[in-house]
N, C-alpha and C positions, 0 to 999 in steps of 0.2 A: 766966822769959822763954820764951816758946816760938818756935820758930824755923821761919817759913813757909818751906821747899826754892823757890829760885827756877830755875825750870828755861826761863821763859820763855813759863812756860801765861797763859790769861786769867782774869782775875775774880781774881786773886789784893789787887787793892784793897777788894773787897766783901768776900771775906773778913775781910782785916786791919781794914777799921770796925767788923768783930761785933763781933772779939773784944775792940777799942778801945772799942768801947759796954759792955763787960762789966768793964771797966777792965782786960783782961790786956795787958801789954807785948807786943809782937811785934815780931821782925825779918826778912824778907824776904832772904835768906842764901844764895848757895851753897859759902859757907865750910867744910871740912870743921870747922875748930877749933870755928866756934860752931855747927854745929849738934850737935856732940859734946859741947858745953859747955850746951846751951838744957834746961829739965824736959821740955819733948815738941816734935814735931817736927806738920807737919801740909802734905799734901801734895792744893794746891787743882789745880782742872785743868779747861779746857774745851777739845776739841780732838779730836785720835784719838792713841790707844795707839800706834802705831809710830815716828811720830817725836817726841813722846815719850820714847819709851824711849831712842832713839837720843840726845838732848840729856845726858837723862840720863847716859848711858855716856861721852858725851864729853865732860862737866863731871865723870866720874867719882864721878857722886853714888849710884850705884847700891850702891857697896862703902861708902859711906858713911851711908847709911840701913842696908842692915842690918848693919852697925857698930852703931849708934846702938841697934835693937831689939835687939842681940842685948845690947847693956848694961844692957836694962830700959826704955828709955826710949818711955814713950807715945808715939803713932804715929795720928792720924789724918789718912784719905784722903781728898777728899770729891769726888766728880764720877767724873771722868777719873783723880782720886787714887784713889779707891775703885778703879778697874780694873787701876791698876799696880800694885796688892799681891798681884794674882792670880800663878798658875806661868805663863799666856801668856790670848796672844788672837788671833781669826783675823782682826782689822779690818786690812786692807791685807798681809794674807798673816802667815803663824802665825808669833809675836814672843813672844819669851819676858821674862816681866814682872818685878816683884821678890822675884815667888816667896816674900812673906810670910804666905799665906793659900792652901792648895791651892785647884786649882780654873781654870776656862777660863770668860775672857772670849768672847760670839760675838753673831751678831746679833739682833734679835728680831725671831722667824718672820714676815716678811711677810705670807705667803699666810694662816699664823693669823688674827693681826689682822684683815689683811682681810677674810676671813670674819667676823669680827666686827663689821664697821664701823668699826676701830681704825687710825689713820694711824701710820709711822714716819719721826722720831724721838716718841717719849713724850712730850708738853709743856704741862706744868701739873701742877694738883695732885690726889692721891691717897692713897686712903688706906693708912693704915698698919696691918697686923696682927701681932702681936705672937706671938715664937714662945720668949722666953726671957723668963720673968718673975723670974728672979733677975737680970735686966741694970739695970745704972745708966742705961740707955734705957728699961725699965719703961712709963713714961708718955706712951712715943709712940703707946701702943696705942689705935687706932679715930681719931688723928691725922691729920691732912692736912699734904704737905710739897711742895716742887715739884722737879718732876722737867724736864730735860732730857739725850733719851738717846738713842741708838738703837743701842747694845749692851748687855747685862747678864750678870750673875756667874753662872756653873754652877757652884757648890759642893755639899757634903757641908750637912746639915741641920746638922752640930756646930756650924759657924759663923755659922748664921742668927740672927740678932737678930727682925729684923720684912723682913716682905716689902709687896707690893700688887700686886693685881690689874691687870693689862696685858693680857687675851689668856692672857697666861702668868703663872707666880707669878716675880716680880721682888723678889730681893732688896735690900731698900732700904740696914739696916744690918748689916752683918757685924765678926764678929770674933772674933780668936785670940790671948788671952792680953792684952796690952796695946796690939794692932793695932785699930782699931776701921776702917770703912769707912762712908762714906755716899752711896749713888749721888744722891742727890736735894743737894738745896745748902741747909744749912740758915741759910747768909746772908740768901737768898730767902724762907725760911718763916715770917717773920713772929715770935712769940712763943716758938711751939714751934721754930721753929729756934734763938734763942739760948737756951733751958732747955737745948738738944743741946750747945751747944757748951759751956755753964757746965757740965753735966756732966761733959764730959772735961777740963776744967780742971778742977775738983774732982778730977779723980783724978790728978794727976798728982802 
């Protein structure tokens, strides 16, 4: 059973149909028993990072996910999830996140974009380039997935899976150890978003 964090984010019903359509059980949780008890945990999100976080800390699910990772337990983020696993972020003033993937969440450079003819938030699809081909994501490479965003991930290259062109290089999937991240929603993507999510069930 995998155990959706309910912290109060949106889209967490689009979620829960993928992985229904994939036939995996899910439950929709801010228990700490079951999600201490669930094979992986998965932390959907559409919204901004600082209250967020705050929800987070005051359902005290903060010390309970990494609880959970630090037991082995698979951990995907996907959105807004993908950004709370960072060490912080400066959306609505610098907010420290759950610090399971170094690295700062920030905005994406206006003035860039714009010079390019690029509007923000990010919205639609793009594609994907692949930066680890020993990853169980492998096959998202030169893939198209959909994005809505208008911050993204500053990491270290160790944890880049694949990224896509925005202006800037936007990391799409990240991950560290049994963290995985996905800024883009692969409930949204159509075919290759549930090959993404059968994969990380597959590993759990």
């Amino acid at each position: 059973m995998l155990a959706i964090v309910d912290y109060g984010a949106g889209n967490v019903f689009n979620v829960q149909k993928a992985f229904h359509k994939l036939g995996v059980a899910t439950q929709v949780t801010d228990r700490e028993e079951t999600i201490l008890a669930a094979d992986g945990l998965v932390i959907p999100g559409v919204g901004a990072f600082k209250p967020a976080m705050e929800i987070l800390e005051s359902k005290g699910l903060v010390s309970t996910i990494q609880k959970a990772v630090a037991a082995g337990k698979p951990l995907l983020g996907i959105c807004l999830g993908m950004q709370l696993l960072f060490t912080s972020s400066t959306e609505y003033g610098l907010t420290k996140g759950l610090d399971l993937i170094p690295g700062q969440v920030v905005e994406l450079p206006r003035s860039v974009l714009a010079a390019k003819g690029l509007l923000v938030p990010q919205m639609g699809w793009n594609q994907n380039r692949l930066h680890k081909t020993d990853s169980m994501y492998s096959f998202v490479d030169n893939q198209y997935t959909y994005f809505v965003h208008s911050y993204y991930a500053q990491c270290d290259e160790t944890y880049i899976v694949s990224t896509v062109d925005y202006g800037v290089d936007v990391p799409a999937i990240v991950q560290k150890g049994a963290v995985y991240g996905m800024q883009f929603h692969p409930e949204k993507s159509g075919k290759v978003g549930l090959d993404l999510l059968k994969a990380f069930v597959n590993s759990l």
